[in-house]
C-alpha positions in Angstrom: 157.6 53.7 10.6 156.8 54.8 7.1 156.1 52.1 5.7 153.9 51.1 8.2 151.9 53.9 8.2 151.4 54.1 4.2 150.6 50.4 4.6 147.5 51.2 6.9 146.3 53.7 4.8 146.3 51.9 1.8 144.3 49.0 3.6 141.7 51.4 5.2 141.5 53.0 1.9 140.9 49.8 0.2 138.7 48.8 2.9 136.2 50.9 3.1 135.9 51.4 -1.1 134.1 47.7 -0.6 132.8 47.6 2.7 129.6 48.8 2.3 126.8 48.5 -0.4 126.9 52.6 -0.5 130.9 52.7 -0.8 132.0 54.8 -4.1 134.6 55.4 -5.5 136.3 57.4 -8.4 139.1 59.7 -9.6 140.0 63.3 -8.4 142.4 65.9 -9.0 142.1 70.0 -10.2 144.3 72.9 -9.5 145.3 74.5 -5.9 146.3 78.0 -5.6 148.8 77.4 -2.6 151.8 79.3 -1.2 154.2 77.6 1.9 155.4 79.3 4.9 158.0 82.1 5.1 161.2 82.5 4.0 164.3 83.1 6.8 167.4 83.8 4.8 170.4 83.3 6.8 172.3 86.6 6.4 169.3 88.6 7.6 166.7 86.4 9.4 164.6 88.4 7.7 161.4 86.3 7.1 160.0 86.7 3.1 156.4 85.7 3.0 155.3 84.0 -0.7 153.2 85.2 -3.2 150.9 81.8 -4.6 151.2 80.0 -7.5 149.0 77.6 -9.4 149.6 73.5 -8.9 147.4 70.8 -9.2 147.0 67.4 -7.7 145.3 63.9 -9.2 144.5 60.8 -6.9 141.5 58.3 -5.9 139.3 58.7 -3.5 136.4 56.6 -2.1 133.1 57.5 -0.4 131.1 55.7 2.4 127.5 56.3 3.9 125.0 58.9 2.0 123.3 62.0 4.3 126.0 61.6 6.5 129.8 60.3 4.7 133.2 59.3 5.1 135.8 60.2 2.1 139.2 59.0 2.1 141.7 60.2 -0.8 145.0 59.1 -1.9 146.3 62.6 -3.7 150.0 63.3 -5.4 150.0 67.2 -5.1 152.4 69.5 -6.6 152.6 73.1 -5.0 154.7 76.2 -5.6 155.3 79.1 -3.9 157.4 82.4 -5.5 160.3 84.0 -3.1 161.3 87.8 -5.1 161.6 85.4 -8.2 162.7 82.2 -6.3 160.5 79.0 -6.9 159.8 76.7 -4.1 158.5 73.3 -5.5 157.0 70.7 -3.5 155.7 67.4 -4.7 153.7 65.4 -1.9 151.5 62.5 -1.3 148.3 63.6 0.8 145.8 61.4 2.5 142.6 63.6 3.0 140.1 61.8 5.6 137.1 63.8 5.3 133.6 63.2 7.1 130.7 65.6 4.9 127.4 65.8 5.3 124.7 66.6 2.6 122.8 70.0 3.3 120.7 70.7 0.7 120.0 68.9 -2.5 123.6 68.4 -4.0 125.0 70.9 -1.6 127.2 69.1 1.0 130.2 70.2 3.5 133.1 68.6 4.9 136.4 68.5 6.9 139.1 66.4 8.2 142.9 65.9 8.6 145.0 65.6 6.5 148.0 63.1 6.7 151.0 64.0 4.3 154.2 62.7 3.0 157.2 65.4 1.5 158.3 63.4 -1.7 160.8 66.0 -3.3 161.4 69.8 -2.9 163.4 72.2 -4.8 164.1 76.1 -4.1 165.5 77.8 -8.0 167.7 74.7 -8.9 168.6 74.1 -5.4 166.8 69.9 -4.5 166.5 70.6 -0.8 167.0 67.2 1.7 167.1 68.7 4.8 163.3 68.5 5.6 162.6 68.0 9.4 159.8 65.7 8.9 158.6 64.2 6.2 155.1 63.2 7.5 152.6 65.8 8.6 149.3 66.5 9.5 147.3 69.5 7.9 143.2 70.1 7.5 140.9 70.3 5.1 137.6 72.2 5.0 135.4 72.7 1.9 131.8 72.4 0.4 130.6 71.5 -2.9 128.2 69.9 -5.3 127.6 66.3 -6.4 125.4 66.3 -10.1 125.5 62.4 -10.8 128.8 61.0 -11.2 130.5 64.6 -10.9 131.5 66.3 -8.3 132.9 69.8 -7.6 133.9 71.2 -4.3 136.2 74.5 -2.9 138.9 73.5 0.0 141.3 74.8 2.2 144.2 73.6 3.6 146.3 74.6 6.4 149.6 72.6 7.6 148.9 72.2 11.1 152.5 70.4 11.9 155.6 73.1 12.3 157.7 71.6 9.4 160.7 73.6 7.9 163.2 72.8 5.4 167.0 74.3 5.4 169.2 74.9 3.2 172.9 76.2 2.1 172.4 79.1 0.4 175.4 79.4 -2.0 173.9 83.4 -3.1 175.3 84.4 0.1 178.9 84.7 1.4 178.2 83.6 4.6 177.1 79.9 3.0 175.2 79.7 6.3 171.6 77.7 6.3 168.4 79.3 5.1 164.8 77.7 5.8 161.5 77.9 4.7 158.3 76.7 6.1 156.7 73.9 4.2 153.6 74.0 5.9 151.0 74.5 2.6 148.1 76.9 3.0 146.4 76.5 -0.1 142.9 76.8 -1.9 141.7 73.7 -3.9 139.7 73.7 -6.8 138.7 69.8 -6.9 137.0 67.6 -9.6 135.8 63.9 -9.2 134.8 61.1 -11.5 132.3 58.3 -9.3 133.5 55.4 -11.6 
């Protein structure tokens, strides 16, 4: 099922980069300010809600259609979130398809799902492999600016899926299972490249 679905997204991607006379495409990445979901530690069920960090992603995107626009990206994004001085890391690969429309001059908007797949995540030292699902489905919303072959836009993203990963945590003497939401809820600062 994976593979299947990572293989249709890399034909649609590469699809619609040449499909049209008008198709564009380029490099992206920038910095997100992100934090996950809460924190249940077993011994309490006490939920700890995250304070953000700074991550970044890098990827390619391409761009169909002018006044009116399709964008599909292909992102790796790295998030982190802080727990009372516990890191939560989370490396992913995200697949943005956005439909944007210009609205004034360079101004345009957009949003769309996004489809995303949990490569690796580690809480302080701790690689976590007990995530419920690996693929999820999150949105993004944004605006920005297009000057040339540059771009800048403003995003959020919300995980729409209910995703959680657990844990053993060994700092308590129960050694019963811990969890935190990996849904991200972050804002992007993105930067493309039209090649």
């Amino acid at each position: 099922m994976k593979n299947i679905l990572l293989l249709t997204l890399c034909a649609l991607f590469s699809i619609t980069m040449f499909s049209q006379k008008e198709a564009g495409f380029g490099l992206t990445g920038g910095l997100n300010y992100s934090a996950n979901g809460d924190y249940f530690e077993s011994a309490s069920n006490a939920a700890e809600n995250p304070d953000r960090n700074i991550g970044y992603h890098i990827g390619i995107y391409a761009k169909v259609g002018e006044r009116v626009y399709f964008r599909p990206e292909l992102l790796y994004t790295q998030t982190k979130s802080d727990y009372d001085g516990d890191k939560f890391n989370m490396s992913k690969i995200d697949a943005p398809f956005l439909v944007g429309a210009k609205i004034i001059g360079p101004l345009h908007i957009f949003a769309g799902p996004a489809f995303q797949y949990i490569v690796d995540t580690d809480f302080d030292g701790i690689t976590i492999n007990d995530v419920e699902n690996d693929f999820s489905v999150g949105l993004h919303v944004g605006a920005g600016v297009n000057l040339g072959r540059l771009g800048i836009d403003v995003r959020y993203e919300r995980g729409l899926s209910s995703n959680e990963a657990s844990f053993i945590n060994t700092n308590i003497t129960a050694l019963e299972a811990s969890r935190i939401d990996v849904r991200p809820d972050q804002i992007i600062l993105n930067l493309s490249v039209k090649l």
